[in-house]
C-alpha positions as CSV (number, residue, x, y, z in Angstrom):
1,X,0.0,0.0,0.0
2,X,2.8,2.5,0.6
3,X,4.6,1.7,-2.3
4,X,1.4,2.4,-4.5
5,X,0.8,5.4,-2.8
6,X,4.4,6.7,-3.0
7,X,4.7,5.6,-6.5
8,X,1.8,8.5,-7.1
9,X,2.7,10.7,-5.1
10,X,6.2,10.7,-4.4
11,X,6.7,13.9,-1.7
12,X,3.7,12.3,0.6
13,X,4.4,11.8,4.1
14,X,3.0,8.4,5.9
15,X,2.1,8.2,9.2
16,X,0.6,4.8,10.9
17,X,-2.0,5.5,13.2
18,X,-2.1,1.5,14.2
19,X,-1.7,-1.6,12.9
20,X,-3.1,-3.3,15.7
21,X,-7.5,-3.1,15.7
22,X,-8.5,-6.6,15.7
23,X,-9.2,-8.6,13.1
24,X,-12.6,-7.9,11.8
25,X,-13.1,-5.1,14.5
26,X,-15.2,-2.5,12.6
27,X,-16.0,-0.9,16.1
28,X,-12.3,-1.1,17.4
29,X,-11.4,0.4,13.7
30,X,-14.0,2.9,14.5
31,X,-12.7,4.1,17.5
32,X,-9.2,4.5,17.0
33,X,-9.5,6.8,14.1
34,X,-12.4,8.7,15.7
35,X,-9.7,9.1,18.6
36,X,-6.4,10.3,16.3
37,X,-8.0,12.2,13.2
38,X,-8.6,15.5,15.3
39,X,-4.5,15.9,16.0
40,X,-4.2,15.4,12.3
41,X,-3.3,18.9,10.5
42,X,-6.1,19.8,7.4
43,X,-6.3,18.2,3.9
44,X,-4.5,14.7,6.2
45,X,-6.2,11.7,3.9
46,X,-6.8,9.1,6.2
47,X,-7.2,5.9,4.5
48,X,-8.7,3.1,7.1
49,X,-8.7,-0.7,6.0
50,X,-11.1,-2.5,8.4
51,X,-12.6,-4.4,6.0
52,X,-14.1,-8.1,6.7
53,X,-16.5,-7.2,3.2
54,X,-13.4,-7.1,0.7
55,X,-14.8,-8.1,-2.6
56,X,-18.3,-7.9,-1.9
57,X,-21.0,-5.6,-2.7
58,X,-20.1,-3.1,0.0
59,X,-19.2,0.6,-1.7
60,X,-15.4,2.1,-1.3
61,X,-16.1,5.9,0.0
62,X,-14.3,9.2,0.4
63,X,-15.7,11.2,3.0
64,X,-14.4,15.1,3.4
65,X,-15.1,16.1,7.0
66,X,-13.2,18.3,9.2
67,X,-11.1,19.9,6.7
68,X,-9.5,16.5,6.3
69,X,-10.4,13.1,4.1
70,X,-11.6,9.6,4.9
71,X,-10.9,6.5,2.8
72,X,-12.4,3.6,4.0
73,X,-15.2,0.9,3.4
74,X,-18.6,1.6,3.5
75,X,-19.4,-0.8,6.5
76,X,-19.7,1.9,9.9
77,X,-15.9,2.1,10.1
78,X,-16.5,6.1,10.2
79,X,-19.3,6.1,11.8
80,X,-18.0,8.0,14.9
81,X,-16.3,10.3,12.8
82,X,-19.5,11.1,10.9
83,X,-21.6,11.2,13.9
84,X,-19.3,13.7,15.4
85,X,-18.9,16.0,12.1
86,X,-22.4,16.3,11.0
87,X,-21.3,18.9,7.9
88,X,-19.3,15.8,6.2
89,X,-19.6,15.0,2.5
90,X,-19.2,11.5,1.4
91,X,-19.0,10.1,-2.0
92,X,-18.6,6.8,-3.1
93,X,-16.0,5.8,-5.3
94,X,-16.7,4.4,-8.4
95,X,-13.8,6.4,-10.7
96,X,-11.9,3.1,-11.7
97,X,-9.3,5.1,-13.9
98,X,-8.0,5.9,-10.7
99,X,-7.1,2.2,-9.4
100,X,-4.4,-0.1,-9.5
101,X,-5.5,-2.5,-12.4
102,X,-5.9,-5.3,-12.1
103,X,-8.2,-4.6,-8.9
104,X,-7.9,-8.0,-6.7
105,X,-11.0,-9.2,-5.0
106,X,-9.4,-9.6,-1.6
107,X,-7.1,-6.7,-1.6
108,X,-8.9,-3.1,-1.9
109,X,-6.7,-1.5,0.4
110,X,-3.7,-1.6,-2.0
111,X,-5.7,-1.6,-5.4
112,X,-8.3,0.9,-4.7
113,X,-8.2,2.9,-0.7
114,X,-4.0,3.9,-1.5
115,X,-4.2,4.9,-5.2
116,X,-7.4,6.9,-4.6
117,X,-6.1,8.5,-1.4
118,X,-2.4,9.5,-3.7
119,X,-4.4,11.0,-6.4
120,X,-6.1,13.4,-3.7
121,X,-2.9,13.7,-2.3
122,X,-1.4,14.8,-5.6
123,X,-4.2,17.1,-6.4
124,X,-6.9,15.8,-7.5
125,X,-10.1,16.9,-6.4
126,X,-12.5,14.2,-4.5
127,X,-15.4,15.7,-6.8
128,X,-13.5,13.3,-9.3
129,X,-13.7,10.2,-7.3
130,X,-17.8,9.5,-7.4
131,X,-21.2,11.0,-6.8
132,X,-21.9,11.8,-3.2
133,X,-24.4,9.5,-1.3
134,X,-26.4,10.0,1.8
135,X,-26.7,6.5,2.5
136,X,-23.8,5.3,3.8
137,X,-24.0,3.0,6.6
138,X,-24.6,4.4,10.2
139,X,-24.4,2.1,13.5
140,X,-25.0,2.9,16.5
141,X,-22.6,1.2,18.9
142,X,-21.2,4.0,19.8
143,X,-23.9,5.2,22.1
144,X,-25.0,3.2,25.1
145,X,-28.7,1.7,25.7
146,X,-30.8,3.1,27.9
147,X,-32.6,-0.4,29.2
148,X,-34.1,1.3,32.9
149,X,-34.1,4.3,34.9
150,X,-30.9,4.6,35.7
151,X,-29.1,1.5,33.6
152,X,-27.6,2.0,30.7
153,X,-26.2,-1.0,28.2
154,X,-23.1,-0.4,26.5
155,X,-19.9,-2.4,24.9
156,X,-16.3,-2.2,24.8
157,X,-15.5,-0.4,21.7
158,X,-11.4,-0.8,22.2
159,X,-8.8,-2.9,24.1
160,X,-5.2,-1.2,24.2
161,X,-2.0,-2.6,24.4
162,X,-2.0,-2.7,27.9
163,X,-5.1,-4.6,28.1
164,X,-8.1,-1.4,29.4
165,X,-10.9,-1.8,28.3
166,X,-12.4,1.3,26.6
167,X,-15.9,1.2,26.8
168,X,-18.8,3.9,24.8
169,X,-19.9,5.3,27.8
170,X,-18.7,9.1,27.5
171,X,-18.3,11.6,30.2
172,X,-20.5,13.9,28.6
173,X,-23.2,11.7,28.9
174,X,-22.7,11.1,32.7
175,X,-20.9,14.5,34.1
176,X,-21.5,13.8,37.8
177,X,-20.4,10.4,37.9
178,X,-17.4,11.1,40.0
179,X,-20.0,12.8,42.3
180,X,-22.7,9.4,42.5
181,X,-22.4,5.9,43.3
182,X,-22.3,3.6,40.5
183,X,-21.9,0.2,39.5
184,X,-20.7,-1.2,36.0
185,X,-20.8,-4.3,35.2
186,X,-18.2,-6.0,32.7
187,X,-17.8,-9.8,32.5
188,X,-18.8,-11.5,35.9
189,X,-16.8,-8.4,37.5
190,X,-19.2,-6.1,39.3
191,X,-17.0,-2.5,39.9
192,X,-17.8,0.6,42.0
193,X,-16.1,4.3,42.4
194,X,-14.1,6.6,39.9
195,X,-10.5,6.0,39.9
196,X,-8.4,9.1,39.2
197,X,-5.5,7.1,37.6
198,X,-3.8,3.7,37.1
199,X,-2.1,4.0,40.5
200,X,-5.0,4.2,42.3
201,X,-5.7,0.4,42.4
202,X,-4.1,-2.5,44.5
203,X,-2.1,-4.3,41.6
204,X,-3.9,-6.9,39.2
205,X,-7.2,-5.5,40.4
206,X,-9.4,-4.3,38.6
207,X,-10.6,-0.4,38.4
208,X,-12.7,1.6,36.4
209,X,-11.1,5.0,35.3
210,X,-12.0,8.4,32.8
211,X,-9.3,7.5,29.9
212,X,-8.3,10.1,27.8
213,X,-10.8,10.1,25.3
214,X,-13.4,10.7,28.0
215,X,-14.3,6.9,27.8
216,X,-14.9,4.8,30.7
217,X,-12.1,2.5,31.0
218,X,-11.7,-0.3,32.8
219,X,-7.8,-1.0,33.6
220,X,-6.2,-2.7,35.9
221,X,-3.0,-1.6,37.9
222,X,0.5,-3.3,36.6
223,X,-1.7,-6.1,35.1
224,X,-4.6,-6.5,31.5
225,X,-8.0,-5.7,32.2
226,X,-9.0,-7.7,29.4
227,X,-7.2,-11.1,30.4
228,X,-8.2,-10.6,34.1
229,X,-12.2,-10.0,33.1
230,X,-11.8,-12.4,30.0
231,X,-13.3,-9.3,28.4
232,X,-12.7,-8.0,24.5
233,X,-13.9,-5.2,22.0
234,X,-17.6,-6.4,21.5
235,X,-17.8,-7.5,25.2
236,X,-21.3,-6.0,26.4
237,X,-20.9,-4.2,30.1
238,X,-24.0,-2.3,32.2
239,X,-23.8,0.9,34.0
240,X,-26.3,1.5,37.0
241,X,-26.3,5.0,38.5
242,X,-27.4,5.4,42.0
243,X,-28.7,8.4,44.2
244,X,-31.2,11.2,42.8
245,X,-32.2,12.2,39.1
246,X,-32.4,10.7,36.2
């Protein structure tokens, strides 16, 4: 992929965001680019391979948002990015003078995602690329469930390297947790109280944390969250919220 790219566009500059979102993991994909492209200067092409759909009928897009551009498949792996910049443009693909021929059926990232994202990296404009669409898939496990009163069903959306669990329940959703007993629920682990950092925990225990993306996290200190709670991206956990209001 970065040889087709640099063969286009010789003076680009490659940066890998990861190489480690799990196999198949649209969500984890999801996540981690929702996480990095806002540190990203404008006109930065992002071009994001999650893609268990290779070779089938799902669409190849370009999506302009932010003052920067998305390449990716059309199967939710931008949907947080979307959902966050609501004044986005996407456009699906379909400009086939602009891919690597011949186009293999299991390998769109090199023969269609990096020559499309070198030719708007050598100037050409994504009007080029395809028509834009207002149907591109949307998913919604980024937001947590409301199931009761005061319980709210969510999922992991991202394990690190160190093993913490990065859940979709956002701070902005719940800005007085730190101030209310709560419960959350992940694996047959039932936790309580806001950590303030790693530290706070006896080692190998686990603890659940605001991460830096304003997630809940559950970590664990010196030790993996996810091999101590058996836990994964896709692993469902509950949030109960004691005390008064809603």
């Amino acid at each position: 992929m970065k040889g087709v790219i640099l063969g286009i566009a010789p003076e680009a500059a490659i940066v890998d965001i990861s190489h480690d979102i799990a196999a198949f993991g649209i969500q984890d994909g999801a996540f981690v680019i929702a996480q990095a492209y806002r540190y990203f200067p404008k006109k930065t092409i992002h071009v994001i391979v999650v893609d268990p759909g290779v070779g089938s009928a799902r669409r190849p897009i370009l999506a302009e948002a932010a003052g920067q551009y998305f390449i990716a498949p059309d199967n939710g792996v931008l949907t947080m990015v979307l959902a966050r910049e609501e004044r986005a443009r996407v456009r699906h693909i379909t400009a086939e003078r602009y891919f690597l021929h011949p186009v293999s059926r299991t390998f769109h990232g090199r023969d269609i995602f990096s020559p499309t994202a070198a030719h708007v990296a050598a100037g050409v404009p994504p009007a080029r690329f395809g028509k834009p669409i207002e149907d591109y898939l949307r998913m919604n496990f980024h937001r947590p469930v409301r199931t009761a009163k005061r319980v709210w069903s969510g999922t992991v959306l991202h394990v690190d390297h160190f093993g913490n669990l990065i859940t979709n329940l956002h701070t902005d959703d719940f800005p007085d947790l730190g101030d209310r007993p709560f419960e959350l629920t992940v694996g047959l682990e039932r936790l309580s109280g806001l950590a303030r950092t790693f530290a706070d925990g006896e080692p190998g225990r686990p603890l659940v944390l605001v991460g830096s993306s304003g997630y809940l996290e559950v970590a664990a200190n010196q030790a993996s969250a996810a091999k101590l709670l058996g836990c994964g991206a896709g692993s469902p956990v509950e949030l109960t919220v004691f005390g008064a209001g809603s």
